[in-house]
N, CA, C and O atoms as a GROMACS GRO file, in nm:
protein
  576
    1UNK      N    1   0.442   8.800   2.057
    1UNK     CA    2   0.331   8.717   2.097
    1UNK      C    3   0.325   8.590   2.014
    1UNK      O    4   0.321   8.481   2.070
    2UNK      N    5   0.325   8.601   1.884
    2UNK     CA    6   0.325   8.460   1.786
    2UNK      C    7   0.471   8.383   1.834
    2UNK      O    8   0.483   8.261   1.828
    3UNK      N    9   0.566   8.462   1.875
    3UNK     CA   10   0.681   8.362   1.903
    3UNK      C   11   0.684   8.295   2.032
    3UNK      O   12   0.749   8.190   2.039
    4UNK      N   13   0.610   8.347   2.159
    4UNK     CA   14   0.555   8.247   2.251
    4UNK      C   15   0.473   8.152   2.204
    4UNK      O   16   0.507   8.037   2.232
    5UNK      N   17   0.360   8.168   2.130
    5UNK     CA   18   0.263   8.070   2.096
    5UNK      C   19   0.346   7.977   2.013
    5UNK      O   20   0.290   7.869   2.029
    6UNK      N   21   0.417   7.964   1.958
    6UNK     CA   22   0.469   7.882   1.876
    6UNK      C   23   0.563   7.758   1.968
    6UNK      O   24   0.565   7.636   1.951
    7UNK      N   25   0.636   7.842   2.065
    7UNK     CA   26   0.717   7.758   2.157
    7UNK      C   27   0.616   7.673   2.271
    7UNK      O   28   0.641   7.560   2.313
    8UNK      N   29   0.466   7.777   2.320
    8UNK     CA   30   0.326   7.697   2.369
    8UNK      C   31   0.366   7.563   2.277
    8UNK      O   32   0.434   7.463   2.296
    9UNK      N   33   0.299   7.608   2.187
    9UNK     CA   34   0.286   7.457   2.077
    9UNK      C   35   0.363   7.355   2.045
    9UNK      O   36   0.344   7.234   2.031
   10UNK      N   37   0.501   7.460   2.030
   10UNK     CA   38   0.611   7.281   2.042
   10UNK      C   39   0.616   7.188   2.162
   10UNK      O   40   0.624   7.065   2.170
   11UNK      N   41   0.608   7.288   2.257
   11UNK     CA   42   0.590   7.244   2.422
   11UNK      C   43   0.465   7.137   2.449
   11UNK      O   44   0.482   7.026   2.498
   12UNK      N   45   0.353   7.182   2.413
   12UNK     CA   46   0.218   7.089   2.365
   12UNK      C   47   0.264   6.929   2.306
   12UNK      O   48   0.254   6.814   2.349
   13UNK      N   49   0.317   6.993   2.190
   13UNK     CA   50   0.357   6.869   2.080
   13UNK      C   51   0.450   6.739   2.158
   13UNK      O   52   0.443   6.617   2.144
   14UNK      N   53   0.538   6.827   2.246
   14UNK     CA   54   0.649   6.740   2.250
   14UNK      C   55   0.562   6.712   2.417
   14UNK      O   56   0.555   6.595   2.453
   15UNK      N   57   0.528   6.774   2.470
   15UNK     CA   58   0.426   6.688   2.636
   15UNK      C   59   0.328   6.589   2.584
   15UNK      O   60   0.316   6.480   2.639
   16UNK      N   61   0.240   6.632   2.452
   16UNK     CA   62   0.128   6.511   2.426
   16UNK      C   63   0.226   6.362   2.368
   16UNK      O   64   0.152   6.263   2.368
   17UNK      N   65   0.354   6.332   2.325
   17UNK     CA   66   0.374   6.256   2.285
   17UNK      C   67   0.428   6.204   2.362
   17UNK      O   68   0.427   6.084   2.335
   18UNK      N   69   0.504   6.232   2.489
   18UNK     CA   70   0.507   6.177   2.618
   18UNK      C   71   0.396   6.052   2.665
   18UNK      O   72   0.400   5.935   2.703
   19UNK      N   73   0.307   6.149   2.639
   19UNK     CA   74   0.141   6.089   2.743
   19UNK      C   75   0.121   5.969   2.702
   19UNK      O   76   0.141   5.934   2.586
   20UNK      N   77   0.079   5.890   2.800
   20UNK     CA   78   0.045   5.704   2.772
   20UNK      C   79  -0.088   5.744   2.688
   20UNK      O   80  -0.156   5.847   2.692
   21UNK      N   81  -0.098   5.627   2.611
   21UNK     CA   82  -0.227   5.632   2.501
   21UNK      C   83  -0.353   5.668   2.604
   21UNK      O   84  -0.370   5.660   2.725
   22UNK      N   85  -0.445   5.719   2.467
   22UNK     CA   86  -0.556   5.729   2.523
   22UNK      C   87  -0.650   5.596   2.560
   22UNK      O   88  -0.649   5.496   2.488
   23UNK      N   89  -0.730   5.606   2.681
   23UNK     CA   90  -0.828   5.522   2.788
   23UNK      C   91  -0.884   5.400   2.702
   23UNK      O   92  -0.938   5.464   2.612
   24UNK      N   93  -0.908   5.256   2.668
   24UNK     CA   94  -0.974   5.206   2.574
   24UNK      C   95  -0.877   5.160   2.470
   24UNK      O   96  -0.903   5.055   2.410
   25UNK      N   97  -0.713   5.262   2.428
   25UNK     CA   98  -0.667   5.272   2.316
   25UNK      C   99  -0.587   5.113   2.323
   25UNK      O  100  -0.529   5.089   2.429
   26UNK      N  101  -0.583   5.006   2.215
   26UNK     CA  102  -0.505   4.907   2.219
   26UNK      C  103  -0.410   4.904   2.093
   26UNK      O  104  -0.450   4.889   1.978
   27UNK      N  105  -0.256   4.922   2.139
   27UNK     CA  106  -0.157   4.911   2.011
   27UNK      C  107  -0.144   4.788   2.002
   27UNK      O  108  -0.153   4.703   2.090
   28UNK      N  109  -0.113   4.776   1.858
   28UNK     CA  110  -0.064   4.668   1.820
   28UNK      C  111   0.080   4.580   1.842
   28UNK      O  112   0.185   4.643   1.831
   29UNK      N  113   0.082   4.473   1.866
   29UNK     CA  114   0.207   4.408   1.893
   29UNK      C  115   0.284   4.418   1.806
   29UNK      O  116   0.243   4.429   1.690
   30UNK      N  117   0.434   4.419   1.839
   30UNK     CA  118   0.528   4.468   1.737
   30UNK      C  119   0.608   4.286   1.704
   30UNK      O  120   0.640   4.206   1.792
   31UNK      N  121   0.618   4.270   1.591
   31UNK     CA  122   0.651   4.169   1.515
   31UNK      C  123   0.786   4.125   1.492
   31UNK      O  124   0.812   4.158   1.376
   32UNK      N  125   0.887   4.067   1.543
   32UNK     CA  126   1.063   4.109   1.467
   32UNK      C  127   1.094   3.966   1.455
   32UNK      O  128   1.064   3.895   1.551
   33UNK      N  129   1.168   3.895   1.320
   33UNK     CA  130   1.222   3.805   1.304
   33UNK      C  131   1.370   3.855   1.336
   33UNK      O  132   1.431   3.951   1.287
   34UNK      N  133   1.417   3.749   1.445
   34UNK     CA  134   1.559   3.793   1.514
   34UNK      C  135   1.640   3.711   1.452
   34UNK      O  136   1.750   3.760   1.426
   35UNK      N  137   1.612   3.544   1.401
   35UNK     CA  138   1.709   3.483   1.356
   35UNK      C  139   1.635   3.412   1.256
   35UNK      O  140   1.516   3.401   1.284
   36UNK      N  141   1.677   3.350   1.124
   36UNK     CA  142   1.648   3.191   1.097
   36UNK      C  143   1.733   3.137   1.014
   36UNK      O  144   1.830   3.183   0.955
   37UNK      N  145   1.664   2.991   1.018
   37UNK     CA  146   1.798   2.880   0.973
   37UNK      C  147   1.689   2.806   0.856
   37UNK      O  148   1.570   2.778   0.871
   38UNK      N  149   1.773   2.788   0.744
   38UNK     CA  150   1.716   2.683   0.670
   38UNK      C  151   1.793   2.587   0.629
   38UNK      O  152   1.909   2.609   0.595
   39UNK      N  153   1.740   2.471   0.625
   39UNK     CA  154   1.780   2.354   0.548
   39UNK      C  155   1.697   2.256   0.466
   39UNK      O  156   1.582   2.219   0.492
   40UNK      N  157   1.769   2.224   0.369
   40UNK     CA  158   1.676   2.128   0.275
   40UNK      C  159   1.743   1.928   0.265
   40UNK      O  160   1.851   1.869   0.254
   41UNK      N  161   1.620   1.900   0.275
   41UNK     CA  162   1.672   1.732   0.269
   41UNK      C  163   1.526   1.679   0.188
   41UNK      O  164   1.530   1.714   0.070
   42UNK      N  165   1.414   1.612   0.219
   42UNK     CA  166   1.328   1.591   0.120
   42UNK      C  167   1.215   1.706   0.106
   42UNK      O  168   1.124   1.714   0.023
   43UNK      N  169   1.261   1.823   0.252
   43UNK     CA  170   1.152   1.939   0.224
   43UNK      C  171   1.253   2.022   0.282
   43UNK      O  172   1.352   1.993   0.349
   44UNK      N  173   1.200   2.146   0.238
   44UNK     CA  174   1.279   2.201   0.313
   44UNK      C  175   1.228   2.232   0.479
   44UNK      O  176   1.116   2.203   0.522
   45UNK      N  177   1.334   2.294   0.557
   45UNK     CA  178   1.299   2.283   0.699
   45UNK      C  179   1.337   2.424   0.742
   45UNK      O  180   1.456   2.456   0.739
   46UNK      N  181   1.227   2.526   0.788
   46UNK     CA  182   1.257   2.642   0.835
   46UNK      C  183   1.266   2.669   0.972
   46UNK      O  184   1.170   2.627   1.037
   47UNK      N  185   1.369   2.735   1.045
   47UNK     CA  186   1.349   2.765   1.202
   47UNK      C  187   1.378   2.915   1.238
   47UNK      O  188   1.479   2.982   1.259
   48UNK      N  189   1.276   2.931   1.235
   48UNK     CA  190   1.282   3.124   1.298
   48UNK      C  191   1.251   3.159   1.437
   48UNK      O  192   1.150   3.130   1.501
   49UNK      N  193   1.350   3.224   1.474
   49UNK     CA  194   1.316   3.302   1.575
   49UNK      C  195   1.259   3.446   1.585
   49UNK      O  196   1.317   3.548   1.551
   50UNK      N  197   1.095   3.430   1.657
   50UNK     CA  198   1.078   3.608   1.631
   50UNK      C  199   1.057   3.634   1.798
   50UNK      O  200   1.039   3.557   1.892
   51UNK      N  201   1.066   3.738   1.789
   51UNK     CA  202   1.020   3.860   1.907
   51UNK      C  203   0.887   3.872   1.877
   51UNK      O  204   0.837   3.865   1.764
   52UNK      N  205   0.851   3.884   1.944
   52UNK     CA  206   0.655   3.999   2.004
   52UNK      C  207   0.658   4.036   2.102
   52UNK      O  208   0.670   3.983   2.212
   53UNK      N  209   0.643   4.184   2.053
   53UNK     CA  210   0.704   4.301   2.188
   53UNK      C  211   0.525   4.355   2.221
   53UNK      O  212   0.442   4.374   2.132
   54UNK      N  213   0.498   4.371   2.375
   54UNK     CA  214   0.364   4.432   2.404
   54UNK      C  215   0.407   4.574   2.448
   54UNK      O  216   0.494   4.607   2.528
   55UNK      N  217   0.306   4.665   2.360
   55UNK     CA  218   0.372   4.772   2.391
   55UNK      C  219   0.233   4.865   2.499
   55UNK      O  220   0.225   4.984   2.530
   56UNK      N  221   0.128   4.731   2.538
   56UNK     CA  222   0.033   4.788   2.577
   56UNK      C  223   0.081   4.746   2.749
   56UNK      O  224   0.160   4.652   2.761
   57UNK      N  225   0.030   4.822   2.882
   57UNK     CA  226   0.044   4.781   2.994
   57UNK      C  227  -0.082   4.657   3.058
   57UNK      O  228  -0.118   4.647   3.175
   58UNK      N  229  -0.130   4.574   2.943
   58UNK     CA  230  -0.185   4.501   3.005
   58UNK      C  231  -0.152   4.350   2.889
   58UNK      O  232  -0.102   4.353   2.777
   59UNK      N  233  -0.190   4.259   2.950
   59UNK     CA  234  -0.137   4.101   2.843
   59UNK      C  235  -0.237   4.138   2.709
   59UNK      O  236  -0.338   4.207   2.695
   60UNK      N  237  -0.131   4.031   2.597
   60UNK     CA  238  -0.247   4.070   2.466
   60UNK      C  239  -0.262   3.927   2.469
   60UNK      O  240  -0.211   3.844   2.544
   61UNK      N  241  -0.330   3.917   2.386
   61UNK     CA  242  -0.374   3.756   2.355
   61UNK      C  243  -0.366   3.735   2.246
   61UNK      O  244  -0.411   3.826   2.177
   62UNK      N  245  -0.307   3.611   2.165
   62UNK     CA  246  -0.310   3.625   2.000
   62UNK      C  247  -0.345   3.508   2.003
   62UNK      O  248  -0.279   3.421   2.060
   63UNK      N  249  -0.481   3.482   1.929
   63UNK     CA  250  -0.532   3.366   1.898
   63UNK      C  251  -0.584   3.315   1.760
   63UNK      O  252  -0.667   3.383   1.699
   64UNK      N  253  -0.548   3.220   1.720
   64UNK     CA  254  -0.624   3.176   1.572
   64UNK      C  255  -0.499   3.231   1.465
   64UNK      O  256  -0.528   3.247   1.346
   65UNK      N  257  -0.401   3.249   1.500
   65UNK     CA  258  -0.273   3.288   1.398
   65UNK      C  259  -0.306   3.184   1.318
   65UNK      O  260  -0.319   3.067   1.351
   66UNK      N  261  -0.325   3.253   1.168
   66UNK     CA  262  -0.264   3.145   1.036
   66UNK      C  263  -0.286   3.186   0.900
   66UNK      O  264  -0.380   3.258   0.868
   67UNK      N  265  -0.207   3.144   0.823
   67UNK     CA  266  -0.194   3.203   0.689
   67UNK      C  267  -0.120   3.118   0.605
   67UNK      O  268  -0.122   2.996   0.617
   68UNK      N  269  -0.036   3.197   0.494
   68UNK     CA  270   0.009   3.125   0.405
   68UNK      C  271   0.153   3.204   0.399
   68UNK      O  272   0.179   3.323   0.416
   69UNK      N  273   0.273   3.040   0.352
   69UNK     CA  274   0.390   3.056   0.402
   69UNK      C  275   0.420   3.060   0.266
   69UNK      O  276   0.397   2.962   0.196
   70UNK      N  277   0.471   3.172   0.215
   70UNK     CA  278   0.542   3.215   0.107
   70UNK      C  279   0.690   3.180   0.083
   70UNK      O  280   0.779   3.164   0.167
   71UNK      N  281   0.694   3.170  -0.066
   71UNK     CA  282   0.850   3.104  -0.087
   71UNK      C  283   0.901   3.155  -0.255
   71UNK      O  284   0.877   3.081  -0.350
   72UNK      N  285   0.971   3.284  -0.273
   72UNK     CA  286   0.990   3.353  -0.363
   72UNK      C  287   0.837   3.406  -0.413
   72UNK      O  288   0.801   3.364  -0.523
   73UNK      N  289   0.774   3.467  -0.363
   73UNK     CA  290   0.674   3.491  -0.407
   73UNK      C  291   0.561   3.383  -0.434
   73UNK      O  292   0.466   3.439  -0.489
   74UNK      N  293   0.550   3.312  -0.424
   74UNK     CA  294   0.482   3.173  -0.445
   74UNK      C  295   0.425   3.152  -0.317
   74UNK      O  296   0.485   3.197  -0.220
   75UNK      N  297   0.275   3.067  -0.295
   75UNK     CA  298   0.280   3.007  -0.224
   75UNK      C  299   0.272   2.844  -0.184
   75UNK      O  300   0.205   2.758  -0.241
   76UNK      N  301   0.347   2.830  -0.085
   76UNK     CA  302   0.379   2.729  -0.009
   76UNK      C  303   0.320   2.628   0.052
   76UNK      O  304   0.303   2.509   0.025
   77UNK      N  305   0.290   2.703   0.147
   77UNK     CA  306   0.206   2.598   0.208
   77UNK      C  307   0.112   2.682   0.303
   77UNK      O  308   0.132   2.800   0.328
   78UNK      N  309  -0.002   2.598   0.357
   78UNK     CA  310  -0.111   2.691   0.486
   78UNK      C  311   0.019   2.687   0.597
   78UNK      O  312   0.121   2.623   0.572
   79UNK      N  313   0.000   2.760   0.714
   79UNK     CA  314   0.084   2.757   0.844
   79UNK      C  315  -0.043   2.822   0.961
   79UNK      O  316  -0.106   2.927   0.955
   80UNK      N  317  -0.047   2.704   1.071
   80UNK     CA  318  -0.117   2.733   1.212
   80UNK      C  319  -0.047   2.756   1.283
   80UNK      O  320   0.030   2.660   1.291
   81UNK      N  321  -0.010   2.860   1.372
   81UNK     CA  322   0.057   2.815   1.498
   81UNK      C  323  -0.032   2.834   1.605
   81UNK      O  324  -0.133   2.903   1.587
   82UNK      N  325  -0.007   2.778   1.724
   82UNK     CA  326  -0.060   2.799   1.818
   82UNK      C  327  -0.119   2.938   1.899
   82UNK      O  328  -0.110   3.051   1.850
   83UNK      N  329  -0.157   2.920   1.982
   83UNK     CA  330  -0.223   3.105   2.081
   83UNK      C  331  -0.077   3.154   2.124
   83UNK      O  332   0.031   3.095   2.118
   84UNK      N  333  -0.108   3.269   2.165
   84UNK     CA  334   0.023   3.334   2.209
   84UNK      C  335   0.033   3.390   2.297
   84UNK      O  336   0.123   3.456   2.244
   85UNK      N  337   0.024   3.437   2.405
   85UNK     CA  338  -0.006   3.561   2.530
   85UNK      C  339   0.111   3.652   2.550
   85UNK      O  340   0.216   3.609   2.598
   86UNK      N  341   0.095   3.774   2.514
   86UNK     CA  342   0.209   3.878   2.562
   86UNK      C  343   0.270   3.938   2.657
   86UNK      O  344   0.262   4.056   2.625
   87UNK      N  345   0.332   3.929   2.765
   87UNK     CA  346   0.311   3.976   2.882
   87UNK      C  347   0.316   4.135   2.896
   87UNK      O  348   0.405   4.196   2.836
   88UNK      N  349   0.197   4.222   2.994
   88UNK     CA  350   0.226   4.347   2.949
   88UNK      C  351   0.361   4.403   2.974
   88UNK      O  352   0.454   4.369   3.047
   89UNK      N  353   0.339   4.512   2.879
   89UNK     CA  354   0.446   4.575   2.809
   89UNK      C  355   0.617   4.496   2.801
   89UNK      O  356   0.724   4.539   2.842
   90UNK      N  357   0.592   4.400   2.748
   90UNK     CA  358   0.709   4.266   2.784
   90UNK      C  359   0.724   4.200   2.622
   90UNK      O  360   0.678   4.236   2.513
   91UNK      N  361   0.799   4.100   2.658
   91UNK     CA  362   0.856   4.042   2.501
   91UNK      C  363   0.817   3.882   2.498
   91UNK      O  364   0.837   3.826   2.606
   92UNK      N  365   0.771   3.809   2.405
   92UNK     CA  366   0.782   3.683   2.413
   92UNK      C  367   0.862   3.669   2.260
   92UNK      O  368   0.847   3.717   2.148
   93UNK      N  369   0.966   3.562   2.334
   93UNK     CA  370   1.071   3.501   2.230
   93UNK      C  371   0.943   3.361   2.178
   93UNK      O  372   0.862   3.297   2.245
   94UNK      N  373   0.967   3.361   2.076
   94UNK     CA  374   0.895   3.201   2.003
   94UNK      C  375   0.934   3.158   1.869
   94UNK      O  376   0.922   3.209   1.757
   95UNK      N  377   0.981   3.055   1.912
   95UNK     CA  378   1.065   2.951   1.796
   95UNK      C  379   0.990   2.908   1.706
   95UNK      O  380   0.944   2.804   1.754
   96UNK      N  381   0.931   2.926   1.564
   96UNK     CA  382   0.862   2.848   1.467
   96UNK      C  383   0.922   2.798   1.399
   96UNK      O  384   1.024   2.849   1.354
   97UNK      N  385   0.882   2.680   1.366
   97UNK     CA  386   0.977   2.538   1.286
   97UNK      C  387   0.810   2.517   1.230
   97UNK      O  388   0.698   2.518   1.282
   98UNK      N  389   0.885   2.492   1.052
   98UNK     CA  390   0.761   2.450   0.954
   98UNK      C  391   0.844   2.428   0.854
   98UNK      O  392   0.949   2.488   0.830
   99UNK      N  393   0.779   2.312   0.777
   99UNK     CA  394   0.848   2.266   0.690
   99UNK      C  395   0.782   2.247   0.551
   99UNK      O  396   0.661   2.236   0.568
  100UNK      N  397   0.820   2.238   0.406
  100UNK     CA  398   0.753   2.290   0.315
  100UNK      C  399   0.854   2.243   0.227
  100UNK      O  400   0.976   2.237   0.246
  101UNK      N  401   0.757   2.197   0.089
  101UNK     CA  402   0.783   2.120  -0.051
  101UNK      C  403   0.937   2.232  -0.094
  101UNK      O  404   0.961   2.352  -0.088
  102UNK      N  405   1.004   2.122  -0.133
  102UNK     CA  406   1.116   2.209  -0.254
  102UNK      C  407   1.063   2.267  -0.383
  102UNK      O  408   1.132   2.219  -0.473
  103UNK      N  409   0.982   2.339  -0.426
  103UNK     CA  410   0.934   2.388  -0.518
  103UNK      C  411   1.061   2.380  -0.691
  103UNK      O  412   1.179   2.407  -0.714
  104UNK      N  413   0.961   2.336  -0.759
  104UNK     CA  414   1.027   2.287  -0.890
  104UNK      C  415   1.140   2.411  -0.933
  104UNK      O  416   1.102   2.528  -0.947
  105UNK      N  417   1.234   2.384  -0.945
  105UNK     CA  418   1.318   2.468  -1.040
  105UNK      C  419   1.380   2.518  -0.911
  105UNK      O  420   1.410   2.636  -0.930
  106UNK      N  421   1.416   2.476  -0.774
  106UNK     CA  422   1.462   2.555  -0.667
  106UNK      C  423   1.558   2.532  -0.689
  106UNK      O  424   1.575   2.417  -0.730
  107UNK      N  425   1.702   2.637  -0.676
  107UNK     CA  426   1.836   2.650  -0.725
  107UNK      C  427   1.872   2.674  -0.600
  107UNK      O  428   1.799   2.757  -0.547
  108UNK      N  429   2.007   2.608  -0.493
  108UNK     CA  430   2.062   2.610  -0.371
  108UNK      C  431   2.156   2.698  -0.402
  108UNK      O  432   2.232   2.740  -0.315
  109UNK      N  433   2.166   2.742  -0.544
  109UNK     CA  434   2.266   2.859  -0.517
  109UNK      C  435   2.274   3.005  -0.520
  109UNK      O  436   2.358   3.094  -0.533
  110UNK      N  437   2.150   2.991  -0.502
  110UNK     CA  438   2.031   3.086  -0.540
  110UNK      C  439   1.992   3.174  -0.391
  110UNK      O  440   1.938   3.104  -0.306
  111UNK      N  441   2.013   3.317  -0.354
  111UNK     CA  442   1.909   3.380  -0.260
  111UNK      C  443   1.793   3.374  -0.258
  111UNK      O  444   1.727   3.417  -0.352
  112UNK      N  445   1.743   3.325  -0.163
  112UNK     CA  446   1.568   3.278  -0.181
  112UNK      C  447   1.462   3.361  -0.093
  112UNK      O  448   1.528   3.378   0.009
  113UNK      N  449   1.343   3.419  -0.072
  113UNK     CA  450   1.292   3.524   0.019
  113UNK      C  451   1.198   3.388   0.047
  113UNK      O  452   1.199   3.282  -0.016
  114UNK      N  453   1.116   3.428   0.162
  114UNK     CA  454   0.994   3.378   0.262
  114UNK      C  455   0.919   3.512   0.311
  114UNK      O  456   0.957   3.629   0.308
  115UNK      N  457   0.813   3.460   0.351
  115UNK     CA  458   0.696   3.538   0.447
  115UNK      C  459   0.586   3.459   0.486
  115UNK      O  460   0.522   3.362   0.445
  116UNK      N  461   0.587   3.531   0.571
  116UNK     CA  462   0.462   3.452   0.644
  116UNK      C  463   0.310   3.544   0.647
  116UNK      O  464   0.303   3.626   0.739
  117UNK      N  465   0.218   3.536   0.577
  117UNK     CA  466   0.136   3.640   0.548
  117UNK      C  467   0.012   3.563   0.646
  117UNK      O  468  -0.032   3.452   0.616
  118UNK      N  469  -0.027   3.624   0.741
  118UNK     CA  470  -0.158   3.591   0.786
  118UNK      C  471  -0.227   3.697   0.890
  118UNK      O  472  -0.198   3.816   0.901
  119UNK      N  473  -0.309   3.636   0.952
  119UNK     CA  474  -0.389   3.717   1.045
  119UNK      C  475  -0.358   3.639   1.174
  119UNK      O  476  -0.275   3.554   1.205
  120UNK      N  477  -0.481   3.713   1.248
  120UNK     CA  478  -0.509   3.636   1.368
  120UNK      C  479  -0.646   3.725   1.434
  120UNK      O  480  -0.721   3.805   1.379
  121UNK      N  481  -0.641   3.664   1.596
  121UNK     CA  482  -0.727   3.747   1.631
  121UNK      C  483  -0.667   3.809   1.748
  121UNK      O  484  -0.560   3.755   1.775
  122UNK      N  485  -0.704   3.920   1.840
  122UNK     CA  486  -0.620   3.974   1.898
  122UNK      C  487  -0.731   4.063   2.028
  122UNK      O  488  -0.816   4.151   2.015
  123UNK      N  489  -0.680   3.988   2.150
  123UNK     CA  490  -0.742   4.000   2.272
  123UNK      C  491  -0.706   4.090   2.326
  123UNK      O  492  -0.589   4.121   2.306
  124UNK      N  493  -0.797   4.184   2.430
  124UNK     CA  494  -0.746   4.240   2.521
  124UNK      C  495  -0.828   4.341   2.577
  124UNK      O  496  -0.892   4.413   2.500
  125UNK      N  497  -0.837   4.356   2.709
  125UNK     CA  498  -0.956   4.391   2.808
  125UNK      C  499  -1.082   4.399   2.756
  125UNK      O  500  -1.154   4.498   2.740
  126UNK      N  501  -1.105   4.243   2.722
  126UNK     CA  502  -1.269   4.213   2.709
  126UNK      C  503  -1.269   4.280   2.581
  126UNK      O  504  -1.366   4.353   2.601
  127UNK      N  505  -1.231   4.309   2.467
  127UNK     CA  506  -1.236   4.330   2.336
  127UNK      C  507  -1.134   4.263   2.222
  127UNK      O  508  -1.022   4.215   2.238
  128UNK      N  509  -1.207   4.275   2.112
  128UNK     CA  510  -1.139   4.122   2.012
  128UNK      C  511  -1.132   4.195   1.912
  128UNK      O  512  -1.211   4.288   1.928
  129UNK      N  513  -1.078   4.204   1.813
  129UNK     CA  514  -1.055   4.226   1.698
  129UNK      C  515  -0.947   4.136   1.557
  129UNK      O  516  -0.826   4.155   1.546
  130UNK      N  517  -0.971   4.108   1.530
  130UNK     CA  518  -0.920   4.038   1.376
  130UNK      C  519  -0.863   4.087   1.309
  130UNK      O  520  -0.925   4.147   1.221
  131UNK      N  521  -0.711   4.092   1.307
  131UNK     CA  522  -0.616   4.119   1.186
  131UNK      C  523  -0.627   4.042   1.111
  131UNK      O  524  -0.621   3.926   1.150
  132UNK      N  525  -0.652   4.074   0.944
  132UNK     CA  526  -0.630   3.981   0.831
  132UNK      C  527  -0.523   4.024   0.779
  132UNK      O  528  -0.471   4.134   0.798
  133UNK      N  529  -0.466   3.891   0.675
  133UNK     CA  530  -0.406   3.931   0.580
  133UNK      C  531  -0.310   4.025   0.552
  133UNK      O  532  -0.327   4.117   0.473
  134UNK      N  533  -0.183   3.999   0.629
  134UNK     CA  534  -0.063   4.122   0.630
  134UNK      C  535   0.027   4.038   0.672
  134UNK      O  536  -0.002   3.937   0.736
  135UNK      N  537   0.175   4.079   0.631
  135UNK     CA  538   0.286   4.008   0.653
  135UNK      C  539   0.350   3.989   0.772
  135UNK      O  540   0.426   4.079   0.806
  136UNK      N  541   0.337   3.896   0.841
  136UNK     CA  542   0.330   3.880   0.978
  136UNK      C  543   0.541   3.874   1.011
  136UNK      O  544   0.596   3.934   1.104
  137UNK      N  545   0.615   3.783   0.901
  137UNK     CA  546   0.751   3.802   0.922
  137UNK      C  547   0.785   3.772   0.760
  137UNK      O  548   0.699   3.738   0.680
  138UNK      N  549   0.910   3.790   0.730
  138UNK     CA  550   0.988   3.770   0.585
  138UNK      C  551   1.154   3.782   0.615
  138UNK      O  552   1.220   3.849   0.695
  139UNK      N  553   1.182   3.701   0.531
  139UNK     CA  554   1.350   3.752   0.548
  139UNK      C  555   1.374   3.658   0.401
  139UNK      O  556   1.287   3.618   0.324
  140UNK      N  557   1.546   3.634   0.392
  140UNK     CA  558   1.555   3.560   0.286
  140UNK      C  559   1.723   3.440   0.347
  140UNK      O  560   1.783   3.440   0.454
  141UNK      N  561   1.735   3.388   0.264
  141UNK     CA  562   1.824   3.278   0.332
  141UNK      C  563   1.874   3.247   0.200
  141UNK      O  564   1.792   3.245   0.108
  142UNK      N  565   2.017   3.218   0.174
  142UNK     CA  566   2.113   3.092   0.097
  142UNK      C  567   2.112   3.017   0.122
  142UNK      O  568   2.068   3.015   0.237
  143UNK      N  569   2.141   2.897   0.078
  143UNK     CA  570   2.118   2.742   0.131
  143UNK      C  571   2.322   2.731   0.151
  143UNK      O  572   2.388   2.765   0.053
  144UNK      N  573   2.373   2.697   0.241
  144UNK     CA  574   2.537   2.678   0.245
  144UNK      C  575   2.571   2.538   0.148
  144UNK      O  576   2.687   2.500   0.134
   0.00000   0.00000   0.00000
C-alpha cells in the first residue's frame, strides 16, 4: 500500500509541474545578454545584445527601466532605456548602446566586468508591480 502511494505522489509531482501556472499568476521575464562589443575612444562605447523571453501567455509591458551601469564594481553612470512590450510567450531581441567615462587607472589590458543594475515597472492584465534594484545583465569584455 505505501508503495502505490508513493508512485500516487511522484505521479502528482510530475502532472502538477506540467500544469500552466496558477489563474492571476504573472512570471517574470527572463533576461539573457546574447552578445556585446566594447570599444574605447574618448568614452568608452558599449553594444549589447539581450533577449527577453515572455514566459507568460499574454504581452508584458516593461516600463520605466533604469538604473546604474556598473564598471568593475564601480559605478558609472545612470542608464534609461526606453518601454519594452513582450510578445506573449515570445522573445524580443533589443540592442542597447550606452556610453560611459574611461574611469581613472583603466588598463586595456586588463579583463574588465559591467552590469546593469536596475528596476523597472512591469505590466500585465491590468496589474503593475515594480522591480527594484537587481542585476538586470553583466558580462565582462577585453579591450583588443
Amino acid at each position: 500500500m505505501l508503495r502505490n502511494f508513493n508512485l500516487w505522489g511522484i505521479c502528482a509531482l510530475v502532472l502538477t509541474g506540467c500544469a500552466p501556472a496558477a489563474s492571476g499568476v504573472i512570471r517574470l521575464p527572463e533576461l539573457q545578454l546574447k552578445d556585446s562589443k566594447v570599444s574605447m575612444n574618448a568614452e568608452l562605447s558599449y553594444v549589447l545584445q539581450v533577449q527577453l523571453t515572455n514566459p507568460n501567455p499574454f504581452p508584458l509591458h516593461l516600463k520605466n527601466i533604469s538604473g546604474q551601469w556598473i564598471l568593475n564594481g564601480k559605478i558609472s553612470h545612470a542608464l534609461k532605456l526606453p518601454d519594452l512590450v513582450l510578445p506573449p510567450s515570445g522573445n524580443l531581441s533589443y540592442n542597447l548602446n550606452t556610453t560611459g567615462p574611461i574611469p581613472d587607472g583603466f588598463k586595456t589590458d586588463k579583463t574588465h566586468t559591467f552590469r546593469f543594475d536596475g528596476g523597472y515597472l512591469l505590466e500585465a492584465q491590468g496589474k503593475q508591480t515594480t522591480l527594484q534594484e537587481y542585476t538586470l545583465w553583466q558580462g565582462a569584455f577585453r579591450l583588443p
